[in-house]
Residue, then its C-alpha position, 0 to 999 in steps of 0.5 A: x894883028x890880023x886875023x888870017x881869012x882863012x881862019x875866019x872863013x872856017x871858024x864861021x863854017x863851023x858856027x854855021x854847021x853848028x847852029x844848023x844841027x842844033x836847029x834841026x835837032x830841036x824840031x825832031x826833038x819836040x815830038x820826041x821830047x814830049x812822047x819821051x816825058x809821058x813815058x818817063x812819068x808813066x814809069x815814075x807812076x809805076x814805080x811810085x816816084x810821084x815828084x819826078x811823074x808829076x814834073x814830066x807832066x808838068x813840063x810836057x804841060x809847059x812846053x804843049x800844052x793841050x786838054x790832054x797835058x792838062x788832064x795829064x797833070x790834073x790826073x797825076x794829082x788825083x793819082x797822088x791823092x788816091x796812093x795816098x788815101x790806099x795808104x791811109x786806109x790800110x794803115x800804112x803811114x811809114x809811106x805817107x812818110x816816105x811819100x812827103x820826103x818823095x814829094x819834097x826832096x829836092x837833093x843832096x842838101x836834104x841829106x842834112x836838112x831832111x824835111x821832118x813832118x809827121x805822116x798824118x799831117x804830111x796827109x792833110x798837106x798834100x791832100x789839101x794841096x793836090x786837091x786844090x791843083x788838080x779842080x784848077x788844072x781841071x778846068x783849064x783844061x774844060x774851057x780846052x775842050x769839055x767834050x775830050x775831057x768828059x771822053x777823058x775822064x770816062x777812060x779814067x773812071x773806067x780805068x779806076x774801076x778796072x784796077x780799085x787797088x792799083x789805079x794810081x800807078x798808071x794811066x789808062x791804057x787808051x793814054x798812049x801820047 
């Protein structure tokens, strides 16, 4: 049984038109994508959902990476690790609680396996761990460009000082990318 050319002849056009809108639109898309993930995780930040802030950074960091995606992400651990201390000091452990079950819960299959943890231990935990990642993330991005990241840093120091109580729930100003 032959195939009728004309069929053939339409079904490759259409392949061919296809493939060139996914084509074009994947590299529109990359600078959109990744100007999209930083605002994501700024708003994730502001409404204090760390997991999902931490994932666009990490992505944006995956797919361009540069000094500034590496501070980014360095900056969401010291981000996590001040809410975190903020939380401790006012004695508020019911949200070092719900913080480990932001941090951990991965879908509905932790609805009936929650992961169980007591707030002070799921503290040390993450500190411990974020403070790891982020003196890593860090020098990544130092042997980048030291003289972005100390300019970088001067803009989170000053942006640290701006808002004691609240830092941790955004990014500086000056970080519109």
């Amino acid at each position: 049984m032959a195939i009728p050319r004309n069929l053939l002849t339409i079904a490759a056009l259409f392949c061919m038109m296809w493939l060139v809108a996914n084509w074009s639109s994947g590299t529109v898309e990359a600078g959109e994508h990744s100007r999209d993930r930083l605002h994501r995780a700024k708003v994730f930040l502001a409404a204090g959902d760390y997991r999902h802030a931490l994932e666009a950074c990490l992505q944006e960091l995956a797919d361009s990476p540069s000094v500034e995606s590496y501070v980014y992400v360095t900056y969401m651990y010291h981000a996590i690790d001040g809410y975190i201390d903020h939380l401790a000091n006012t004695d508020r452990w019911v949200g070092i609680e719900q913080l480990y079950v932001n941090l951990t819960f991965q879908g509905p299959q932790d609805l009936v396996d929650p992961p169980e943890v007591l707030a002070r231990i799921a503290k040390e935990i993450i500190q411990g761990s974020v403070r790891r990642q982020s003196d890593v993330t860090a020098a990544m991005a130092a042997r980048l460009d030291e003289a972005t990241v100390a300019k970088l840093w001067k803009q989170q120091k000053a942006w640290r000082a701006e808002k004691p109580d609240r830092w941790w729930a955004g990014v500086p100003p000056e970080w519109n990318w």
